[in-house]
DRENGU-346462 format. One line per field, with one value per atom (N, C-alpha, C): residue in one letter; atom name; x negated, y negated, z; residue number from 1. Coordinates in Angstrom, 3 decimals, padded with zeros to 6 digits. Example, Ala and Ser with C-alpha at 12.3 -4.5 7.8 and 13.67 -1.06 7.14 Angstrom:
BEGIN
residuo	(A;A;A;S;S;S)
atomo	(N;CA;C;N;CA;C)
px	(-013.190;-012.300;-013.200;-012.850;-013.670;-012.900)
py	(005.690;004.500;003.300;002.250;001.060;-000.030)
pz	(007.800;007.800;007.800;007.080;007.140;007.870)
num	(1;1;1;2;2;2)
//
This chain:
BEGIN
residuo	(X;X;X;X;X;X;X;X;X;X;X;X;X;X;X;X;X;X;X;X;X;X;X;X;X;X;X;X;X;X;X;X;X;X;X;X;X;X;X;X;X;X;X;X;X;X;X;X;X;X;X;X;X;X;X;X;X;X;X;X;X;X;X;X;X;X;X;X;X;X;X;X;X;X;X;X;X;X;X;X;X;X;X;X;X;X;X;X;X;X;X;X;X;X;X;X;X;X;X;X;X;X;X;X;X;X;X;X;X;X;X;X;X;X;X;X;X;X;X;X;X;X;X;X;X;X;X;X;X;X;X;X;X;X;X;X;X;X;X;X;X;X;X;X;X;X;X;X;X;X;X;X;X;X;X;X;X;X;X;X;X;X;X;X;X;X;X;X;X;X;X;X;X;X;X;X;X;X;X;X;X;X;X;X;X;X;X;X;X;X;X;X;X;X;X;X;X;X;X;X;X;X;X;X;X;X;X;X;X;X;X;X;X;X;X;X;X;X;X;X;X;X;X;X;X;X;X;X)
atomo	(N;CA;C;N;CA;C;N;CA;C;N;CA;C;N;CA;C;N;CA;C;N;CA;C;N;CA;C;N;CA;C;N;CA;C;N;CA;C;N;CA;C;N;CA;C;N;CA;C;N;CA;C;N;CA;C;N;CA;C;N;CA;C;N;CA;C;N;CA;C;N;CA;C;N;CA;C;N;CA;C;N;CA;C;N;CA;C;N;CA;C;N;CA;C;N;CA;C;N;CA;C;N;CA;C;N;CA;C;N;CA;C;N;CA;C;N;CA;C;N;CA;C;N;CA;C;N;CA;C;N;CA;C;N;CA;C;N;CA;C;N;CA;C;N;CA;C;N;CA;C;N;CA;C;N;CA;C;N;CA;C;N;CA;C;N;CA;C;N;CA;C;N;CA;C;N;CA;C;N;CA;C;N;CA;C;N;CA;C;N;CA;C;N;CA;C;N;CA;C;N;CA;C;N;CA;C;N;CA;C;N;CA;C;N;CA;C;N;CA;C;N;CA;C;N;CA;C;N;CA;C;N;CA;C;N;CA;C;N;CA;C;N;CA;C;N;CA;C;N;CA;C;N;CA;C;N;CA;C;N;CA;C;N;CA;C)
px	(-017.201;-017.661;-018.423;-019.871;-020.634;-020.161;-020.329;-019.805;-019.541;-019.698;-019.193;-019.998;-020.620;-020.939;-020.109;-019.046;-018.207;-018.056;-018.365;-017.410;-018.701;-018.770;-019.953;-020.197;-021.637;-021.733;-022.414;-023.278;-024.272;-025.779;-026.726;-028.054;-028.527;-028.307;-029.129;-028.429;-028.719;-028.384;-027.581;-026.924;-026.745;-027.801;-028.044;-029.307;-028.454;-028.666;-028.214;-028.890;-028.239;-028.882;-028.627;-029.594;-029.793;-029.416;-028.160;-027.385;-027.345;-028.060;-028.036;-026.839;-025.520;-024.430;-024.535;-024.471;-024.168;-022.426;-021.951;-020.367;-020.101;-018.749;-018.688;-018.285;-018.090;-018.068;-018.445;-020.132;-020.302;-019.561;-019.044;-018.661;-017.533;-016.413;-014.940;-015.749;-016.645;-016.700;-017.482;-018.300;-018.806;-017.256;-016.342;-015.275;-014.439;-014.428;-013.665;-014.373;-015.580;-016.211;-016.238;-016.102;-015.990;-014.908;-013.731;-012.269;-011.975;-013.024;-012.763;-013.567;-014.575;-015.023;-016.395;-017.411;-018.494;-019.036;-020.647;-021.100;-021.385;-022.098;-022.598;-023.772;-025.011;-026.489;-027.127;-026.328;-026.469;-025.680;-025.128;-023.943;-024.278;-023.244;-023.960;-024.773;-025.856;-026.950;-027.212;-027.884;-028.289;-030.077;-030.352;-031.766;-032.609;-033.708;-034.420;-034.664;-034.232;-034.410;-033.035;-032.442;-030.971;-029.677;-030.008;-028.810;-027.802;-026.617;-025.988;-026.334;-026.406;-026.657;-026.046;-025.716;-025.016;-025.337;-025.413;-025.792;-024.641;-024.237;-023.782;-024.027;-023.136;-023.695;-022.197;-022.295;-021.086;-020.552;-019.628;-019.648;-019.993;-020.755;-021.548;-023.053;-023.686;-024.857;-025.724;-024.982;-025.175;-025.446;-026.622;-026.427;-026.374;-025.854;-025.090;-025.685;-026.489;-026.872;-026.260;-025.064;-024.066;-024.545;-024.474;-025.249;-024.251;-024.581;-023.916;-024.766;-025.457;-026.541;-025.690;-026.291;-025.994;-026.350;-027.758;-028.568;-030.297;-030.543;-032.261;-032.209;-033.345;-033.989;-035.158;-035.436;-036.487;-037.648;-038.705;-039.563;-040.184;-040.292;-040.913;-042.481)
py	(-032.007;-032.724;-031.782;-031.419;-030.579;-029.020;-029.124;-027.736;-027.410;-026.143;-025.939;-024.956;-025.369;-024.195;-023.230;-023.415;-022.884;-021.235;-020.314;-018.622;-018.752;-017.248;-016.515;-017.254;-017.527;-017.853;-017.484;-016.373;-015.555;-015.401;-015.052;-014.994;-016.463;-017.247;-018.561;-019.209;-019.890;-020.910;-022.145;-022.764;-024.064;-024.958;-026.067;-026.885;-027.960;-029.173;-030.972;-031.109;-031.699;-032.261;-034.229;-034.534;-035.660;-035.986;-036.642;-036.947;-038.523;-038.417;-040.163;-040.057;-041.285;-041.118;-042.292;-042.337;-043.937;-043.265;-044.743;-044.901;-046.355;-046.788;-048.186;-049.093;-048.755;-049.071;-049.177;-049.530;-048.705;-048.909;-050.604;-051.166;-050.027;-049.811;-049.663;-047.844;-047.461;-045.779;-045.489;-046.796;-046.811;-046.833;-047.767;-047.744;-046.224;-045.513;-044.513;-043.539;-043.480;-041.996;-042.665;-043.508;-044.229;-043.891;-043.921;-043.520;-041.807;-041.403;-040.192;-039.244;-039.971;-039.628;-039.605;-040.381;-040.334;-041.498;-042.149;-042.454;-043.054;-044.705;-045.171;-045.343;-045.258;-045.477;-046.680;-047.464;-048.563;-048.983;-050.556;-050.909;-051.463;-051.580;-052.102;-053.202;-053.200;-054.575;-054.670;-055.189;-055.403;-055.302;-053.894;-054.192;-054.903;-054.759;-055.636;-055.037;-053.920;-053.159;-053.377;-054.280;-054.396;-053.272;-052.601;-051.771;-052.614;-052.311;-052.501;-050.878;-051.084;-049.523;-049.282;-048.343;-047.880;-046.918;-046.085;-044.690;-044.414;-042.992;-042.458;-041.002;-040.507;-039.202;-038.436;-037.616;-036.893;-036.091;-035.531;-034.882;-033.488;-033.092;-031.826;-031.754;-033.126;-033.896;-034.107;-034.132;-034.642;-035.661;-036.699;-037.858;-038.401;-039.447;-039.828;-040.866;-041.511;-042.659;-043.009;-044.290;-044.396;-045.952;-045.799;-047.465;-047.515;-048.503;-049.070;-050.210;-049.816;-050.530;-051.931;-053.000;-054.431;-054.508;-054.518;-055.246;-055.191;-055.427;-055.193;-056.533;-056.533;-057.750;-057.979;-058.939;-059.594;-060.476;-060.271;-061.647;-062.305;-063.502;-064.485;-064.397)
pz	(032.697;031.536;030.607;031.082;030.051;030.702;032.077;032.394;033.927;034.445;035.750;036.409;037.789;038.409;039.274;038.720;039.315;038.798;039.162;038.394;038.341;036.885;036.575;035.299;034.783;033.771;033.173;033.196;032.577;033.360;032.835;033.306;033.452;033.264;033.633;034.946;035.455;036.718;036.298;036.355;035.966;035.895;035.310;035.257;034.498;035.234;034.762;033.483;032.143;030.809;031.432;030.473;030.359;028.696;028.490;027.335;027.063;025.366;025.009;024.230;023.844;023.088;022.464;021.480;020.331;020.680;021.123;020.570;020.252;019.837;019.723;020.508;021.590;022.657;023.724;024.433;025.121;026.836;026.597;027.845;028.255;027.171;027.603;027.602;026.842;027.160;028.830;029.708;030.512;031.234;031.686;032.024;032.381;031.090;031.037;031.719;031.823;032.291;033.926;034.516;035.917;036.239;035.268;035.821;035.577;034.882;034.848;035.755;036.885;038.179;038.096;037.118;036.814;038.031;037.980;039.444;038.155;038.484;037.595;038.411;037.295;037.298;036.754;035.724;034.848;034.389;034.964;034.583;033.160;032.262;030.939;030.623;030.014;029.614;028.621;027.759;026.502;026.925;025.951;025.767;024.894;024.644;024.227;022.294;022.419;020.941;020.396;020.971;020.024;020.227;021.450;022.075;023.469;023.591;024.625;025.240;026.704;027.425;028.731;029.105;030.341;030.819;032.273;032.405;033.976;033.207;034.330;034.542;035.794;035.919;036.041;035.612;036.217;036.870;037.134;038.233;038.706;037.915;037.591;037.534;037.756;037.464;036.169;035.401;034.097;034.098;033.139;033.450;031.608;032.099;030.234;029.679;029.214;028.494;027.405;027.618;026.774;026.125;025.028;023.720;022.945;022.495;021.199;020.592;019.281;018.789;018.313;018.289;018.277;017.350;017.008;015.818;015.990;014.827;014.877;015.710;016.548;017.085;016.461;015.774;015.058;016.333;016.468;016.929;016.348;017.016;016.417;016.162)
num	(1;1;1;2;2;2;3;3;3;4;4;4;5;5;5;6;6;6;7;7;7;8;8;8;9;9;9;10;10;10;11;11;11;12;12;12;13;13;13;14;14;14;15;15;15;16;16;16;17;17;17;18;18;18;19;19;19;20;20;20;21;21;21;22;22;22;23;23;23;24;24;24;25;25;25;26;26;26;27;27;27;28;28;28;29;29;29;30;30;30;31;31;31;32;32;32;33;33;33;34;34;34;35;35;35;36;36;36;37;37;37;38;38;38;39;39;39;40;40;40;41;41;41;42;42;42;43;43;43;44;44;44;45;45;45;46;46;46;47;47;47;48;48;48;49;49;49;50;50;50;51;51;51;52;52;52;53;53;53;54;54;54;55;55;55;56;56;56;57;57;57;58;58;58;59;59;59;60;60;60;61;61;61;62;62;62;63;63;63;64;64;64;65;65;65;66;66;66;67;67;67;68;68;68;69;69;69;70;70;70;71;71;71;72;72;72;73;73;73;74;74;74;75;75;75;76;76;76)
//
């Protein structure tokens, strides 16, 4: 996904990012990264700031925070 510890990759070590993604989808992009061998951490929910959200990790240990903003939430 982001990368590989696999071979040589220069002076640094590998090290896991923690990645937020706006897409428009976030159900069917949670879906796709599950079929594309990701672990899920958060199946999709709706938060309270007006995002749908999902989290996975992948198989490199990346972990993905995948949204798709809904709408402002107003309170009463």
């Amino acid at each position: 996904m982001i990368g590989s510890d696999e071979g040589e990759i220069g002076p640094r070590d590998p090290m896991p990012s923690f990645l937020h993604l706006y897409v428009d989808d976030a159900d069917a992009t949670y879906q796709r990264a599950l079929r594309a061998g990701a672990e899920s951490l958060e199946e999709p929910c709706d938060v309270p700031y007006g995002d749908r959200r999902a989290m996975v990790k992948d198989p490199c240990g990346n972990d993905w925070q995948i949204a798709t903003h809904k709408g402002v939430v107003l309170e009463n």
